[in-house]
C-alpha positions as CSV (number, residue, x, y, z in Angstrom):
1,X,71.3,-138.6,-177.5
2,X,71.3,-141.8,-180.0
3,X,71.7,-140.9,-183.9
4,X,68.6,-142.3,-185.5
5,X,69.1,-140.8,-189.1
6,X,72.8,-139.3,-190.3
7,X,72.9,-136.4,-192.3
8,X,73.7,-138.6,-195.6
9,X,70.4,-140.5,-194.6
10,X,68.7,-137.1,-194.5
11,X,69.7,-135.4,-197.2
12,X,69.1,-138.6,-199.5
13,X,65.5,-139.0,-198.3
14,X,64.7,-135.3,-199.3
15,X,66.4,-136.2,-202.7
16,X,64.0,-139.0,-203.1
17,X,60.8,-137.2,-202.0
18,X,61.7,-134.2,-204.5
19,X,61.9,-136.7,-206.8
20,X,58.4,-138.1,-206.7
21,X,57.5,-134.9,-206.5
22,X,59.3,-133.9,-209.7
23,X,57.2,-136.8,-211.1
24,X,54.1,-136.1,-209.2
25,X,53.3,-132.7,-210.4
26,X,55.3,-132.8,-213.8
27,X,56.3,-129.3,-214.3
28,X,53.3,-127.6,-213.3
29,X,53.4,-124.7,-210.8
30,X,53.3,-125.5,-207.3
31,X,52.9,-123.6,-204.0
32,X,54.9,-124.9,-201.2
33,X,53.8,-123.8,-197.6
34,X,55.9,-125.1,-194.7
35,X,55.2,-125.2,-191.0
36,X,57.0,-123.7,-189.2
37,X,59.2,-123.6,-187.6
38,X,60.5,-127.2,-187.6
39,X,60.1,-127.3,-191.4
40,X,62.5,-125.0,-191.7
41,X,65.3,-126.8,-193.1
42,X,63.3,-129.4,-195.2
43,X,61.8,-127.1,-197.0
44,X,64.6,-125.3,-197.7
45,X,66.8,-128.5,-198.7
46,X,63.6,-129.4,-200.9
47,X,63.1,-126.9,-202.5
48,X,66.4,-126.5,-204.3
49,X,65.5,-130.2,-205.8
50,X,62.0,-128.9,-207.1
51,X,62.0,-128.6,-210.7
52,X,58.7,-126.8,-211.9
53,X,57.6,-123.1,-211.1
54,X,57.5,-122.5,-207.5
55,X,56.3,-120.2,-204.6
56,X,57.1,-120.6,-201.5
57,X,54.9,-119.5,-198.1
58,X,55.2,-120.4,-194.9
59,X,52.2,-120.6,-191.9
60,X,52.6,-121.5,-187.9
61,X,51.1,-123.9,-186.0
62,X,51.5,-124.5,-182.9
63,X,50.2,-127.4,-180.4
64,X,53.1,-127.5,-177.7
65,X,53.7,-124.8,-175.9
66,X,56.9,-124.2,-173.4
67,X,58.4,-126.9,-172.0
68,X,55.8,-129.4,-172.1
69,X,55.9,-132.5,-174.7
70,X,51.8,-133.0,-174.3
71,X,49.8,-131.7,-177.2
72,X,47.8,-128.5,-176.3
73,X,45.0,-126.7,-178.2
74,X,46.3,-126.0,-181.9
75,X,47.0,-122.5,-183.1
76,X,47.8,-121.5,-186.8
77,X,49.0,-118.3,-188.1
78,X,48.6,-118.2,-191.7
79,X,49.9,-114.3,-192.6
80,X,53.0,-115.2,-194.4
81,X,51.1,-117.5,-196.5
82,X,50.5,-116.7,-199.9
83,X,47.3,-116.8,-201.9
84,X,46.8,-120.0,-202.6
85,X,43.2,-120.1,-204.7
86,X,42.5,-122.4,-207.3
87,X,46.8,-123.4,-206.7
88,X,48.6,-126.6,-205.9
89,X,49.5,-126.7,-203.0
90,X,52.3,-128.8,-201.3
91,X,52.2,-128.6,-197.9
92,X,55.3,-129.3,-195.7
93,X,55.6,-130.3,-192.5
94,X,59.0,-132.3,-189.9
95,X,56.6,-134.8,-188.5
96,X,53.6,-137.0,-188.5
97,X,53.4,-137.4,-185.3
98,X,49.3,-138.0,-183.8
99,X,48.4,-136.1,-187.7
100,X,46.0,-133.8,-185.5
101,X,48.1,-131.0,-186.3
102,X,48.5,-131.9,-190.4
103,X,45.0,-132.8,-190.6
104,X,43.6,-129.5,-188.9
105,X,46.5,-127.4,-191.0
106,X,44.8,-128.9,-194.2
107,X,40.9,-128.4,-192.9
108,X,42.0,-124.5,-192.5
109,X,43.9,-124.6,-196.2
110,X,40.7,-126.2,-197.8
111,X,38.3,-123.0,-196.9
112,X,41.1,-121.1,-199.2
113,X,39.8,-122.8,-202.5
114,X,43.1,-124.5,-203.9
115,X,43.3,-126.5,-206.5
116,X,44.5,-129.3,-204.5
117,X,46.6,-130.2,-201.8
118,X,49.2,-132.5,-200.5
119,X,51.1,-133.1,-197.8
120,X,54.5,-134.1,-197.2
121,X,56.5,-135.0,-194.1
122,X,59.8,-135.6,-193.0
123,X,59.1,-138.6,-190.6
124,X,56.2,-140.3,-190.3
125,X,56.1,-141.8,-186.3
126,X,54.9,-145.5,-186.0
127,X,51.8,-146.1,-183.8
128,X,51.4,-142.7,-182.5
129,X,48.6,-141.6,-185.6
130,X,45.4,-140.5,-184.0
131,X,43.5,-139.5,-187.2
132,X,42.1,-140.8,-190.6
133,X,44.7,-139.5,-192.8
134,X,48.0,-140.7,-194.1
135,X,50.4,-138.1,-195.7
136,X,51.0,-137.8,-199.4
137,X,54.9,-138.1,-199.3
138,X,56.7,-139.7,-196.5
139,X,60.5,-139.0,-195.9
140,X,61.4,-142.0,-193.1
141,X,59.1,-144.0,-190.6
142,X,60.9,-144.1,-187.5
143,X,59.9,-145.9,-183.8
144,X,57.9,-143.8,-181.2
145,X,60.8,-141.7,-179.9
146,X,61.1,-137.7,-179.1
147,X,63.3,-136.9,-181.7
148,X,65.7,-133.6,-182.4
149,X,67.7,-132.0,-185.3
150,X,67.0,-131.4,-189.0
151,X,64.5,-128.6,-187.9
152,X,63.0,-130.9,-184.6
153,X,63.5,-129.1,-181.3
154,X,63.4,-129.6,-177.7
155,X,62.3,-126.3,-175.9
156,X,63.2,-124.7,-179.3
157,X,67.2,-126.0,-179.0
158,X,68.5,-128.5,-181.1
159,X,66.9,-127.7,-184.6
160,X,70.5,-126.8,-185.7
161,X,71.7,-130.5,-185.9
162,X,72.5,-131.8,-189.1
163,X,71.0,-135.3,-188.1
164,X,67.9,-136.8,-186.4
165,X,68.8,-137.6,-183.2
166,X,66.7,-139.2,-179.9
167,X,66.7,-137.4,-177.0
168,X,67.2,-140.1,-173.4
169,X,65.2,-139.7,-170.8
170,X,68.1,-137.9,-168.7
171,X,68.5,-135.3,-172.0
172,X,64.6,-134.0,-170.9
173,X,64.4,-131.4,-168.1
């Protein structure tokens, strides 16, 4: 593995995004709904830095399934999600990877009548996008690699690393 973002890197680039945030929505309640799972630890980091009245939900989606890294049919489980009609919504997601998972997540969230709704990501990958969207708040661009840690897994291991890192081609099995 090759570090491609420290944890100092990290944890600044959630400081920033909270911050336009902060200014973004200035003080008004917000709903914050993470994917899961590889949001996981963004959201949590960001949502210490949030300073306006805040709930917090969660949904599933899911495109890769087992050990495969090719992008299957998407599935979203949206029980743990609050009610989020006529609300702000700020959803959170690890990585903007093709944006066919973001875009679909925010089709499914629109049919729930919010207010609005925006989308933020931890990394946005260069020249993998395969949709007409760009997310709302972007923590890093990085190069088209299969990244791990800060909530990013391979065959659900490494989401415990406190930095980005990209996996070799003899780390995949």
């Amino acid at each position: 593995m090759k570090t491609v973002l420290t944890a100092d890197e990290l944890h600044a680039g959630v400081r920033r995004i909270a911050a336009q945030i902060n200014a973004h929505y200035q003080n008004q309640p917000l709903t914050t709904i993470g994917i899961l799972t590889g949001s996981v630890i963004l959201l949590a980091d960001l949502i210490r830095l949030i300073e306006m009245p805040l709930r917090v939900g969660v949904l599933q989606a899911r495109s890769y399934h087992g050990a495969t890294t090719l992008r299957g049919e998407l599935t979203i489980y949206d029980e743990l999600m609050p009610d989020i009609t006529d609300r702000d919504v700020l959803l959170v997601d690890d990585i903007f990877d093709t944006g066919h998972t973001l875009h679909q997540v925010i089709q499914r969230m629109q049919d729930l009548n919010p207010r609005s709704i925006k989308s933020l990501v931890l990394l946005r990958k260069k020249g993998r996008q395969e949709v007409d969207m760009e997310p709302d708040f972007v923590g890093f661009e990085i190069p088209d690699q299969f990244v791990v840690g800060y909530g990013l897994d391979y065959q659900d291991e490494y989401r415990n690393l406190p930095y980005l890192a990209a996996l070799e081609e003899s780390d995949l099995r």
